[in-house]
C-alpha positions in Angstrom: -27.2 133.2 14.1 -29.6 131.9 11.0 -29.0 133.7 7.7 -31.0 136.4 6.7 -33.9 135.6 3.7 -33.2 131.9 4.5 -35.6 129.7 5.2 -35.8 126.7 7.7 -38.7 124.3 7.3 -39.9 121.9 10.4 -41.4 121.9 13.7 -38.5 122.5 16.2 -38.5 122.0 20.2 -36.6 124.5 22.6 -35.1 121.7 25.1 -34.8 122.0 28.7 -30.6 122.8 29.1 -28.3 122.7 32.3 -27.4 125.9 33.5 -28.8 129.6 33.4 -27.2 131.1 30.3 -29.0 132.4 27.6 -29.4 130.9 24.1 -29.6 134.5 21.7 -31.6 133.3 18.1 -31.1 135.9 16.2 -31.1 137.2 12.3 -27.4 137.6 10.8 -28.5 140.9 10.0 -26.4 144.0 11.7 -27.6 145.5 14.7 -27.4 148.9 12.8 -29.7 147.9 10.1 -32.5 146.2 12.4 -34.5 149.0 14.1 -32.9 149.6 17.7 -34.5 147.9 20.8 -37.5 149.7 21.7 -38.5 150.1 18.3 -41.7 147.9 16.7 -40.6 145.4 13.8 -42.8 145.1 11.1 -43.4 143.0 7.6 -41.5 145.5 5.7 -38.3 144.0 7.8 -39.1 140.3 6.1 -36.0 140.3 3.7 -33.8 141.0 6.7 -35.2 138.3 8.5 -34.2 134.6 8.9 -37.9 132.5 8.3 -38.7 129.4 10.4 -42.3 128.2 9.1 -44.3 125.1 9.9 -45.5 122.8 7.3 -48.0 121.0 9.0 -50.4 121.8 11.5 -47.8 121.8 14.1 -46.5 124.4 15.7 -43.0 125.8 13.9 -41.4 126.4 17.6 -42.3 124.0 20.7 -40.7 124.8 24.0 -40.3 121.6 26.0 -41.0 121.1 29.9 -39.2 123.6 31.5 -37.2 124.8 28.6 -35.3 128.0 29.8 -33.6 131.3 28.5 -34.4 131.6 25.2 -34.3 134.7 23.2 -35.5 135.2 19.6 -34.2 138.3 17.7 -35.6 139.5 14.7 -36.8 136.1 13.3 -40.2 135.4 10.9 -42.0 132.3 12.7 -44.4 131.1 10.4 -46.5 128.0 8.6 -48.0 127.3 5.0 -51.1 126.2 6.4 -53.6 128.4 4.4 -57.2 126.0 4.6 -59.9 126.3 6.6 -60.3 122.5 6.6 -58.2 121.8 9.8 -56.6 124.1 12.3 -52.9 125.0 13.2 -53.6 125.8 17.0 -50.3 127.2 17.9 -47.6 128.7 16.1 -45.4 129.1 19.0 -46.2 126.9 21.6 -45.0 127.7 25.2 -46.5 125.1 27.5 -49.2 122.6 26.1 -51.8 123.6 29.0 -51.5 119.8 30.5 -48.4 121.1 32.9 -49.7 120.1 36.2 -46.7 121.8 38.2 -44.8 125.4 38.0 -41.8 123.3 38.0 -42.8 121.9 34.1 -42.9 125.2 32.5 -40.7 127.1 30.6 -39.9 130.4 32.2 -37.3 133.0 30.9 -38.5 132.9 26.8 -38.0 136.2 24.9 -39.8 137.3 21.5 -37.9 140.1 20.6 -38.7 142.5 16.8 -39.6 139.2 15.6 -42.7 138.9 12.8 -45.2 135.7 13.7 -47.8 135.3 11.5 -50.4 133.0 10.4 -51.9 133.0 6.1 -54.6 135.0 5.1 -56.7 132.1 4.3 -55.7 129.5 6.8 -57.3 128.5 10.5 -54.1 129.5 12.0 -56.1 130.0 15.9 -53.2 131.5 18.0 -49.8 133.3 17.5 -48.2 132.5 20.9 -49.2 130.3 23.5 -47.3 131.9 26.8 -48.1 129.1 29.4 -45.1 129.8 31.7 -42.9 132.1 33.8 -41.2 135.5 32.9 -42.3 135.2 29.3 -42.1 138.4 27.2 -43.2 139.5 23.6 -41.8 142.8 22.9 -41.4 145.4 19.7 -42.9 142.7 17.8 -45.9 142.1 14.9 -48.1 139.1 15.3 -51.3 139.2 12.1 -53.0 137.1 10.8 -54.6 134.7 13.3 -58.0 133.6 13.1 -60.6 130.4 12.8 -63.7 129.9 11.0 -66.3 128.9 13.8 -63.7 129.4 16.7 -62.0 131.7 19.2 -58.9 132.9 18.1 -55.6 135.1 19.3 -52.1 136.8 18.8 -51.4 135.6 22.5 -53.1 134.0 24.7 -51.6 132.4 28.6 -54.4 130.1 30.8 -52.0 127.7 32.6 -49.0 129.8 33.4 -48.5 132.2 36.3 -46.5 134.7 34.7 -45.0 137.6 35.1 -45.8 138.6 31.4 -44.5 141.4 29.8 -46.7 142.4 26.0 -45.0 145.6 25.3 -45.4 148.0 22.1 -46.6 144.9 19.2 -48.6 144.8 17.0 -51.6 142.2 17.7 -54.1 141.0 15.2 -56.8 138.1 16.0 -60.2 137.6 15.1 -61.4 136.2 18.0 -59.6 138.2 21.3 -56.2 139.6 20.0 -55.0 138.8 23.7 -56.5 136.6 26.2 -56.1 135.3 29.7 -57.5 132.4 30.8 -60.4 130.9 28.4 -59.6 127.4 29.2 -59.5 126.1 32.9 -55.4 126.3 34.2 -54.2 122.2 35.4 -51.9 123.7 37.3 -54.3 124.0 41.1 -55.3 127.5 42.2 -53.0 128.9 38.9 -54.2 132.7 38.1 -52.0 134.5 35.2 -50.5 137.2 37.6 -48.4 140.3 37.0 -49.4 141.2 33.7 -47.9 144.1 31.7 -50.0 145.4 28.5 -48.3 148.7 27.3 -47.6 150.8 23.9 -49.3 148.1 22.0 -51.9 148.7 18.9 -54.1 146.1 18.7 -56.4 145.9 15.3 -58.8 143.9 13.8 -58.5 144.9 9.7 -62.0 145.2 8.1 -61.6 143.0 5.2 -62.6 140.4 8.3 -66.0 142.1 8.5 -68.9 140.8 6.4 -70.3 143.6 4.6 -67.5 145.9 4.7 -66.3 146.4 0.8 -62.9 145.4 1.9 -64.1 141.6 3.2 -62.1 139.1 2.1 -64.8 136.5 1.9 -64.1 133.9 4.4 -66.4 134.4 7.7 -64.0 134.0 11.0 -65.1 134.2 14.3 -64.6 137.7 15.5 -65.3 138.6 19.4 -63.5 141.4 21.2 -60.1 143.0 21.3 -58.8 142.0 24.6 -60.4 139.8 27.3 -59.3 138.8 31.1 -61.3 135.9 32.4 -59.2 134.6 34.7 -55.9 137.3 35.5 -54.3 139.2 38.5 -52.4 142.2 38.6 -52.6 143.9 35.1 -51.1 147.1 34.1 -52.9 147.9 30.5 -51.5 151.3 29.6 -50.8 153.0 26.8 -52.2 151.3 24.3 -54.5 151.8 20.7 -57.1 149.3 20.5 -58.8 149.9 17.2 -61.5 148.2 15.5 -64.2 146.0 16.9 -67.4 144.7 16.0 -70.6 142.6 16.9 -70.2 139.2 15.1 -69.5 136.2 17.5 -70.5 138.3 20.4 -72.3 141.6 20.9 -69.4 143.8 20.2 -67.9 145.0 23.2 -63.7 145.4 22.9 -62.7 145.4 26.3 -63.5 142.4 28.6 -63.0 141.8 32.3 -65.3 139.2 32.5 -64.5 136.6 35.1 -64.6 132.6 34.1 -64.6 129.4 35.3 -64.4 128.2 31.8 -64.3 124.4 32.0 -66.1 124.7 35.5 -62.8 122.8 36.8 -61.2 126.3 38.2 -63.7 128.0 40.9 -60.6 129.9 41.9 -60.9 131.8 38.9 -60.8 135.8 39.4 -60.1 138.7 37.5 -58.4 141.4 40.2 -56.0 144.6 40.5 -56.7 145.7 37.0 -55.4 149.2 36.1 -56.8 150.5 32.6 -55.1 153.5 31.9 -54.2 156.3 29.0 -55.5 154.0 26.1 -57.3 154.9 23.0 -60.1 152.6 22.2 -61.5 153.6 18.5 -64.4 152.5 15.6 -65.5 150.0 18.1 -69.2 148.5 18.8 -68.9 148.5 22.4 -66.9 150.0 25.4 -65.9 147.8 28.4 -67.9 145.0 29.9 -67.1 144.2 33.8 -68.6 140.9 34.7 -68.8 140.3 38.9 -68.6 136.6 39.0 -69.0 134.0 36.4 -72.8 133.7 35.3 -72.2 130.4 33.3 -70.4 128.2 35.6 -72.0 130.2 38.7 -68.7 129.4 40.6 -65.3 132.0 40.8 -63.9 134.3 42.9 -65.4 137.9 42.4 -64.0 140.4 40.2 -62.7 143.9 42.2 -60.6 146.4 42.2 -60.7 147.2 38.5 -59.6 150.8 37.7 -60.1 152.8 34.6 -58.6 156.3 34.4 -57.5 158.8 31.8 -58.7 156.8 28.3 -60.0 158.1 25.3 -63.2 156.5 23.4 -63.7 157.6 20.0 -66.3 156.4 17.4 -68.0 154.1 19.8 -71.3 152.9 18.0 -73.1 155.4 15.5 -74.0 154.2 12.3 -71.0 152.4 11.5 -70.3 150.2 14.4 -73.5 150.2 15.7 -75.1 149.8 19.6 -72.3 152.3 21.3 -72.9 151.4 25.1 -69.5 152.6 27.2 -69.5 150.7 30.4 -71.2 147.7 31.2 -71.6 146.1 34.6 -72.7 143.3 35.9 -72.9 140.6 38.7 -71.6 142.2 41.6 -68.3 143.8 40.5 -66.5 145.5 43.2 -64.0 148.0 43.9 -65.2 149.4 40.2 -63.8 153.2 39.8 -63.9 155.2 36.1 -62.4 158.5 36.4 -61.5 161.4 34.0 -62.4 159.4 30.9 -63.3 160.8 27.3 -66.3 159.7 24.9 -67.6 159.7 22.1 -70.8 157.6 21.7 -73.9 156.7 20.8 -75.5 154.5 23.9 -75.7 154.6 27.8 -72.3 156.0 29.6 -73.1 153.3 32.3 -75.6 150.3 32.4 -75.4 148.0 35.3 -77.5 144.7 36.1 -77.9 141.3 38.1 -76.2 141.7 41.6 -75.2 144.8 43.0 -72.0 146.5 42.4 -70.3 147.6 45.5 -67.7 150.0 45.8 -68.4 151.9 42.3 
C-alpha cells in the first residue's frame, strides 16, 4: 500500500517471485472513495493517487523475465521527461521484445483505475508495452503519448501471445492509440491472439492537429486510431473512437492491415476479427482491410474479418476531409459488413490489387 499524494521517484523492476500469489499495489486511499471496479479512473482522481514517475528516459515500471501476478490499483505511473530531444520509449515496460521463448515473459500483470501518462511536451512514444501472457489494462486513462517524427501509442503488444484484455480506458496516442504487432515478434511463429477491445474511448485531442486553433505547436506524428498488423482472435466491441486525421498517413482510423514489419515474420496474419457496435466519429477515413502485406510481399492472408452493427459519423466533409468508409485491398478474405450506419462524404466501398474473395 503507497500513500496517497506521495510521490516515488526511480525506475523500478517487477521481479520474477516463487509461487502463484498475487502482489496487490495499490493507493492507501479507501475502497469507498476510489470509484468502484468497473468504473473508468480519470486525472481528476490524481490527489487520491500514490505517483510513481521516471526521471530519465527509462521506463518508471520494468517487469523482469517472467515476472508474475502483479496488480496495480489506482496508482499515477509517470516521468518528467518533457523534450523532444530524446525519447522515453516505454513507461511501463512488459517484456523488452528480445524474449525469444513464452517461458521469458511476464504473464498474469493487472493495470487496474490507474492514470499513465506521458508530458505534454515530451517524446514520451508508448504508455504500456504488453509483451506477455494474460495481461490486462482495465477502467483505466492512459494520455499523453506521442513522438515528433515517430509512431507512437497508449498500448501496444508485438512479441507476446496474449490473451489481452483492454477494457473501458481511456487511450490517447498520436501515432496508433493501440497497436498489434508493428515490429517483427522473436519469439518463432508468435501472433498476439485472443484479444479483447471493449467500452473503450479512444481520442486524439485537436490541439495535436496543425491548423486547428487549439494546436499546441509541436508537430507529432499522428497516424490512425487503432491498427492490427499482425493479431488473431479480436473482439473490438463497444467502443468510441473519436478523432482522426491525415498527417503521417492518409487518415484512415481503423486498420487491419497485415505486416511483416521487419520482413523477419512471414507468419504474420491478421484473422477472426469481430468489429462490432462501435462509434467511429470526426474522422478522415473509415476502415482500411489490407489482404497480405504489400511491402514485405510475404504474410499469411488476412480473413475472416467481420464488421456489424457500427455507427460512422462525420466521416470526411470539410473538416476531416477525403471521407472513404471501407477500403480493401490485396486479396482479403472472408470480408462481411453488415447493418452498418454512415455518414460521409467518399465511396461506401473501394477495393483494389488482388481480388477479395468471400466479401
Amino acid at each position: 500500500m503507497l500513500e496517497a499524494g506521495a510521490s516515488f521517484t526511480g525506475n523500478f523492476l517487477l521481479p520474477n517471485k516463487s509461487g502463484s500469489e498475487w502482489i496487490v499495489i495499490r493507493t492507501s486511499t479507501p475502497d469507498n472513495t476510489l470509484p468502484p471496479e468497473g468504473t473508468r479512473i480519470n486525472p481528476s482522481f490524481s490527489g487520491l493517487m500514490p505517483k510513481i514517475v521516471s526521471p530519465n528516459t527509462s521506463p518508471a515500471i520494468r517487469a523482469d523475465q517472467a515476472a508474475h501476478h502483479y496488480r496495480f490499483i489506482g496508482v499515477e505511473i509517470t516521468t518528467t521527461h518533457a523534450s523532444t530531444g530524446s525519447t522515453l520509449y516505454n513507461v511501463v515496460l512488459l517484456g523488452d521484445g528480445n524474449e525469444t521463448s513464452i517461458s521469458q515473459l511476464p504473464s498474469d500483470i493487472i493495470f487496474d483505475r490507474s492514470y499513465i501518462h506521458g508530458t505534454p511536451t515530451g517524446n514520451v512514444r508508448r504508455g504500456i508495452a504488453l509483451n506477455g501472457v494474460r495481461i490486462a489494462v482495465i477502467d483505466s486513462y492512459l494520455s499523453d503519448f506521442h513522438e515528433v517524427g515517430q509512431d507512437s501509442q497508449a498500448v501496444m503488444a508485438w512479441n507476446g501471445p496474449g490473451p489481452f484484455k483492454i477494457v473501458n480506458n481511456y487511450l490517447e496516442g498520436a501515432g496508433e492509440n493501440v497497436l498489434f504487432g508493428g515490429t517483427d515478434p522473436r519469439i518463432a511463429d508468435l501472433v498476439p491472439s485472443d484479444i479483447e477491445v471493449t467500452g473503450n474511448h479512444f481520442f486524439k485531442p485537436l490541439k495535436w492537429r496543425v491548423g486547428d486553433p487549439s494546436y499546441a505547436g509541436i508537430h507529432w506524428s499522428v497516424k490512425n486510431i487503432l491498427e492490427l498488423k499482425n493479431a488473431r482472435r479480436v473482439l473490438i466491441d463497444g467502443n468510441i473512437f473519436e478523432q482522426n486525421w491525415a498527417d503521417a498517413q492518409n487518415g484512415f482510423s481503423i486498420l487491419f492491415t497485415v505486416r511483416n514489419q521487419n520482413g523477419g515474420a512471414p507468419w504474420s496474419v491478421v484473422e477472426d476479427v469481430t468489429f462490432t457496435n462501435n462509434v467511429l466519429r470526426h474522422a478522415t477515413a473509415g476502415i482500411n482491410i489490407l489482404g497480405r502485406d504489400d511491402i514485405s510481399g510475404s504474410s499469411q492472408q488476412t480473413k475472416r474479418i467481420l464488421i456489424k452493427d457500427n455507427l460512422f459519423d462525420d466521416i470526411g466533409g470539410g473538416k476531416w476531409g477525403y471521407g472513404r468508409l471501407f477500403q480493401l485491398g490485396n486479396g482479403a478474405a472472408d470480408v462481411t459488413v453488415d447493418h452498418n450506419t454512415a455518414l460521409h462524404t467518399e465511396d461506401v466501398i473501394f477495393a483494389y490489387a488482388a481480388s477479395t474473395t468471400g466479401f
